[in-house]
C-alpha positions as CSV (number, residue, x, y, z in Angstrom):
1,X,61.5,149.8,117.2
2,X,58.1,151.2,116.8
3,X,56.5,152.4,120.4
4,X,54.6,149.2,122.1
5,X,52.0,151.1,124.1
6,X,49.7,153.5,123.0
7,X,47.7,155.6,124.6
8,X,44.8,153.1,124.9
9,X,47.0,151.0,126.9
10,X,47.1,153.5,129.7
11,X,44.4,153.4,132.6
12,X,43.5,154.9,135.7
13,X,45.3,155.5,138.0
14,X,47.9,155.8,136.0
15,X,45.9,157.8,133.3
16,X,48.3,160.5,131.8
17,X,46.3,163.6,130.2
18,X,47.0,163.0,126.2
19,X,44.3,165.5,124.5
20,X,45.0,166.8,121.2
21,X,48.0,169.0,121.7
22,X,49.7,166.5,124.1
23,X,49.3,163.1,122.4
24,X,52.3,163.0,120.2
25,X,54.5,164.2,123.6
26,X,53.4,161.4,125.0
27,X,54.6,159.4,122.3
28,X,57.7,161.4,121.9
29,X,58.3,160.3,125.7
30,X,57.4,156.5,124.8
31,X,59.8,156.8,121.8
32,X,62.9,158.2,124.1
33,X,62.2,155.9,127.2
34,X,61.1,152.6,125.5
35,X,64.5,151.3,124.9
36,X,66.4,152.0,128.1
37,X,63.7,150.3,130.1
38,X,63.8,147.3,127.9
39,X,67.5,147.1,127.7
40,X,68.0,147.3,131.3
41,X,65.3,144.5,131.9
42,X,67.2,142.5,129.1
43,X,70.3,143.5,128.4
44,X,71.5,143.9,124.7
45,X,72.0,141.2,123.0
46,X,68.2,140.1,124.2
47,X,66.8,143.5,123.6
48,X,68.4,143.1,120.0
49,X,67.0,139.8,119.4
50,X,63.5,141.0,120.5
51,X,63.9,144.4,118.2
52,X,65.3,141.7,115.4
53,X,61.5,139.4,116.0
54,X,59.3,142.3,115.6
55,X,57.1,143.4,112.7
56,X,56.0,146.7,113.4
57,X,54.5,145.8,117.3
58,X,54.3,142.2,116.2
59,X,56.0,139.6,117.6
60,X,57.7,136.7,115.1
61,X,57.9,133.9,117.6
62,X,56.0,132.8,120.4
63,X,58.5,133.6,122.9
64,X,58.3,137.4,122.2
65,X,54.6,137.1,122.3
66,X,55.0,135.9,125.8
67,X,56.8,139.0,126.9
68,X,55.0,141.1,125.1
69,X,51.3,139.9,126.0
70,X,51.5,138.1,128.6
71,X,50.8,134.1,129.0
72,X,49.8,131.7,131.6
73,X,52.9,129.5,132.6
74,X,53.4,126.8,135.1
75,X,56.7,126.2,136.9
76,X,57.0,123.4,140.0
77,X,53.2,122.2,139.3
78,X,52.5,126.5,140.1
79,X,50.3,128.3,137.3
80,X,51.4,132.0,136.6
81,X,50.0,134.7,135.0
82,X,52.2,136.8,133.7
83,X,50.7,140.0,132.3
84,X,53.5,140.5,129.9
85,X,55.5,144.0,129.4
86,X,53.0,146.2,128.4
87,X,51.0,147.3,131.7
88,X,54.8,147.7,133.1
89,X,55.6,150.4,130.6
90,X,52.8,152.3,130.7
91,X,53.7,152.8,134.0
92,X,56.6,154.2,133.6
93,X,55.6,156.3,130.8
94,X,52.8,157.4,133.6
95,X,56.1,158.6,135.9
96,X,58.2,160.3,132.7
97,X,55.2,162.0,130.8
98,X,54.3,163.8,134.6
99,X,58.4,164.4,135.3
100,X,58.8,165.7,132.1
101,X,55.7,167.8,131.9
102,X,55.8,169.6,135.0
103,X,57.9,172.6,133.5
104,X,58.6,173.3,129.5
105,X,61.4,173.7,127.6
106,X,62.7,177.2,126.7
107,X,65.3,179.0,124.7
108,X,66.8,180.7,128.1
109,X,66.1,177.5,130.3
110,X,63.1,175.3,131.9
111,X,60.0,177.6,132.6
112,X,57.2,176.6,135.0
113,X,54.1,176.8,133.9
114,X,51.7,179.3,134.2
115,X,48.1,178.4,134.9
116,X,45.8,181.1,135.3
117,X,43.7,180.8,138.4
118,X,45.0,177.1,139.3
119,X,47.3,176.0,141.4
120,X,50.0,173.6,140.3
121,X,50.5,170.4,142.0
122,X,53.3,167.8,141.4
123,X,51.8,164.6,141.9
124,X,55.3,163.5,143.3
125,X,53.5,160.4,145.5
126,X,51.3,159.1,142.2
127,X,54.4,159.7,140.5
128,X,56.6,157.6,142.6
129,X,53.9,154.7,143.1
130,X,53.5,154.4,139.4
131,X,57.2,153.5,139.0
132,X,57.6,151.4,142.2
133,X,54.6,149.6,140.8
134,X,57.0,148.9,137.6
135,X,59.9,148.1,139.8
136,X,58.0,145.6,141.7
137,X,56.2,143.8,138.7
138,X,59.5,143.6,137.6
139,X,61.4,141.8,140.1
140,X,60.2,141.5,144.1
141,X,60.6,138.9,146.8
142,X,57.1,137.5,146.8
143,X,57.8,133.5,146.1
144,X,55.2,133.3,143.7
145,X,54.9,136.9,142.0
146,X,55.0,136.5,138.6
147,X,57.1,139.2,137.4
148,X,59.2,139.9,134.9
149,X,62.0,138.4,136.3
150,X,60.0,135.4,137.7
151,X,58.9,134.8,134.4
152,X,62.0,135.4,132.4
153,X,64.0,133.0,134.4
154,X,61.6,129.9,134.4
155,X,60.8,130.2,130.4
156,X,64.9,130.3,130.1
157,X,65.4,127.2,132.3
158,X,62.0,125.7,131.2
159,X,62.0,126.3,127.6
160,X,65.2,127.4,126.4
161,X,64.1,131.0,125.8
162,X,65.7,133.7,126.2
163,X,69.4,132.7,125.8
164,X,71.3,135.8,126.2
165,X,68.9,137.5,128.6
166,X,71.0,139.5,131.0
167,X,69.0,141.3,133.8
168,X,69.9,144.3,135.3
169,X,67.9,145.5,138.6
170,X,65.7,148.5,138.7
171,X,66.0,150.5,142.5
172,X,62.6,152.2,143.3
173,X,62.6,156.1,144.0
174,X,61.3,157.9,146.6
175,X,59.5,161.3,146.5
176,X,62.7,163.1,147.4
177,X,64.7,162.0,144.4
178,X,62.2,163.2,141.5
């Protein structure tokens, strides 16, 4: 599956530093973190079946497009509007690309950086929001959040889609558990 964000999709807060040297890392840490995410929000067989509908980052059917894009729904006489999947992975991305760039990978182990007269800070609180703020447009108990979960679940029972979706929850992190 080609990567479904880019780094146009990203924005502030959660705005990850891509110049030049750093853009394909951050596509190297889309490319490893894409698939887990989406598995665990739905399952295999579903995550197969949405790998199987692409073209390139296109979606084939109009169900797909939903997730993807977003759309407005309406369940018990309520409109949604769900924002679809991409905003929810750049947020994650946010939290990897600064996990995963906060030291550098060496023949004899992990080196810290070095950064001549600057001090390095771990942004361990944006860090943590940026993935709560996935978790929670995921799934939450807000009545009428439309999250991923919200969304999933009336389009299945609404529309049919969706048949072999198979959710499994995402628990938030705190600072302590980097």
């Amino acid at each position: 599956m080609d990567n479904l964000i880019v780094i146009g999709d990203f924005n502030n807060p959660y705005l990850p530093y891509a110049g030049a040297d750093s853009a394909a890392y951050l596509n190297d840490i889309i490319t490893q973190y894409q698939k887990p995410i989406l598995t665990q929000i739905l399952g295999e067989v579903e995550y197969n079946n949405f790998n199987d509908d692409l073209t390139g980052i296109v979606p084939g059917s109009t169900e797909w497009e939903y997730f993807l894009d977003g759309t407005t729904y309406v369940h018990d006489s309520v409109s949604y509007v769900f924002p679809g999947i991409k905003p929810i992975l750049t947020k994650f991305m946010f939290y990897y690309w600064q996990r995963d760039t906060v030291n550098d990978l060496a023949e004899t182990g992990q080196l810290k950086k070095n950064l001549l007269n600057a001090s390095q800070v771990i942004p361990a609180h944006k860090m943590t929001a940026a993935y709560n703020d996935s978790v929670d447009e995921i799934i939450n108990v807000r009545e009428y959040s439309p999250t991923v979960y919200h969304f999933m679940n009336h389009m299945q029972d609404d529309n049919d889609y969706f048949p072999d979706w198979d959710f499994t929850t995402f628990i938030k992190i705190n600072i302590f558990n980097l």
